[in-house]
C-alpha positions in Angstrom: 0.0 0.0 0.0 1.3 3.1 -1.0 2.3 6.0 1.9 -0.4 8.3 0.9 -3.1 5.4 1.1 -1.8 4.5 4.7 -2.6 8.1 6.0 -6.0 8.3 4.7 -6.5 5.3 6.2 -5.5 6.2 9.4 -7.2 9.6 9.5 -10.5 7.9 8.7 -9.6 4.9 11.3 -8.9 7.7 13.6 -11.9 9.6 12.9 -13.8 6.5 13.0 -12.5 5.8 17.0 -12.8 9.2 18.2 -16.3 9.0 16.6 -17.8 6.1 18.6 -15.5 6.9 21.9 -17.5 9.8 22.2 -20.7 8.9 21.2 -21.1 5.9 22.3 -19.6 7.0 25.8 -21.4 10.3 26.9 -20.8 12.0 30.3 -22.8 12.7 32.5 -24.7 16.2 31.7 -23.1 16.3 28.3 -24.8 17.7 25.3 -24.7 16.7 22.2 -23.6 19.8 21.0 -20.7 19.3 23.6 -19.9 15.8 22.0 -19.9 17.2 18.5 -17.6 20.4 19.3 -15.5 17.7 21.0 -15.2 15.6 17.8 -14.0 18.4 15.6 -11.1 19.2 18.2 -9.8 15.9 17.9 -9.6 16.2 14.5 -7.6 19.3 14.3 -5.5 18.0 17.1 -5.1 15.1 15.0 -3.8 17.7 11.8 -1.8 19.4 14.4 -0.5 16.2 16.0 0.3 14.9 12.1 2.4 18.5 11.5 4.4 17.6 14.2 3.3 20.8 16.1 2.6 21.4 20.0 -0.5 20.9 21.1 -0.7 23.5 23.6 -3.7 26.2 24.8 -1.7 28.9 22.8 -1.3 26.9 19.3 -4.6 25.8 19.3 -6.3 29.1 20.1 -4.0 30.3 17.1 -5.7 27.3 14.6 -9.4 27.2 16.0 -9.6 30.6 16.2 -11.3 29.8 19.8 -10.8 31.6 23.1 -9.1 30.4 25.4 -12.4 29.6 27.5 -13.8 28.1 24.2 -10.8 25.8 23.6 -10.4 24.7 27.6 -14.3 23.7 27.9 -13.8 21.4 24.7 -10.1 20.3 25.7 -11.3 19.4 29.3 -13.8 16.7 28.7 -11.1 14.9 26.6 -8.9 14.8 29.1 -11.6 13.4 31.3 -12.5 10.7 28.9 -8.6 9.8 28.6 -8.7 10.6 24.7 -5.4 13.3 25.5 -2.8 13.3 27.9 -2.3 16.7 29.7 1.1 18.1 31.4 2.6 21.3 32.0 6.0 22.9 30.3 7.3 25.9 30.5 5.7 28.6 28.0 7.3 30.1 25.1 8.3 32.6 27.6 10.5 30.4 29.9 8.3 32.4 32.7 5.4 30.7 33.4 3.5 27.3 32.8 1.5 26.2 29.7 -0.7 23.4 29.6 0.4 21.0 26.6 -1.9 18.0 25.8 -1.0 14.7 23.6 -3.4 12.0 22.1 -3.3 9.0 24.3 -0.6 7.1 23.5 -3.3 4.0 23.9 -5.2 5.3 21.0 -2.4 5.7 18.7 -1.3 2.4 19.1 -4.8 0.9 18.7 -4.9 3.5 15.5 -0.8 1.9 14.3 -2.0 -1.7 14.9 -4.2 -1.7 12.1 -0.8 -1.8 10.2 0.0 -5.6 11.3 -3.2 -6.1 10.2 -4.6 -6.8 13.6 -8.4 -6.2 14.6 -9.1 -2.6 15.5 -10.7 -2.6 18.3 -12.6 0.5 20.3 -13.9 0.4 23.6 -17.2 0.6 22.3 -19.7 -2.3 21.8 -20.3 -3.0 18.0 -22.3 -1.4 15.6 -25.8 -3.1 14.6 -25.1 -4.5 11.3 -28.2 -6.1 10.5 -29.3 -2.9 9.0 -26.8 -3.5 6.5 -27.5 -7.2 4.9 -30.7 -5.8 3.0 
């Protein structure tokens, strides 16, 4: 398979697990809405993540376009769920602390073992396929 085919297919696997982590795991007093704005994060954290860039508060204001309150109340339920990994560095300033967050190292490696051609497998029961056999 050729080196372009294996990243769409692991944006689209990725897509694919965020999509039913989220979903198919809601916390409590979470809105859809909420569940959707955290899906489109990932996915730019993802693009971020892929251009080898820092995911902290500060870079991804500067992509989203977000505030900072806007950015932390989508960021925070990821971290909850375990979907991104959070610790503090020094800022840009070598002052103060910044808050710089990674994708679970547990979801990557589900996402890489589709490589070896092993199952991929979510934390999330199965889709109902018997819609599909018609």
């Amino acid at each position: 398979m050729t080196r372009a085919l294996d990243v769409q297919w692991h944006s689209l696997a990725f897509s694919g697990f965020i999509f039913r982590e989220i979903f198919d795991h809601p916390l409590e007093d979470e809105t859809p809405q909420s569940r959707l704005k955290q899906i489109g994060m990932m996915s730019v954290l993802y693009i971020m993540h892929q251009g080898h860039q820092r995911l902290t508060l500060s870079n991804i204001i500067e992509n989203t376009g977000l505030t900072r309150t806007g950015v932390t109340e989508t960021i925070d339920p990821l971290v909850r769920r375990g979907l991104l990994t959070e610790r503090l560095v020094k800022n840009s300033m070598g002052r103060g602390k910044a808050r710089q967050f990674e994708i679970a190292s547990e979801i990557l490696e589900k996402i890489r073992s589709l490589e070896g051609g092993k199952n991929f497998e979510s934390t999330a029961p199965p889709a109902n396929q018997s819609a599909l056999k018609s």
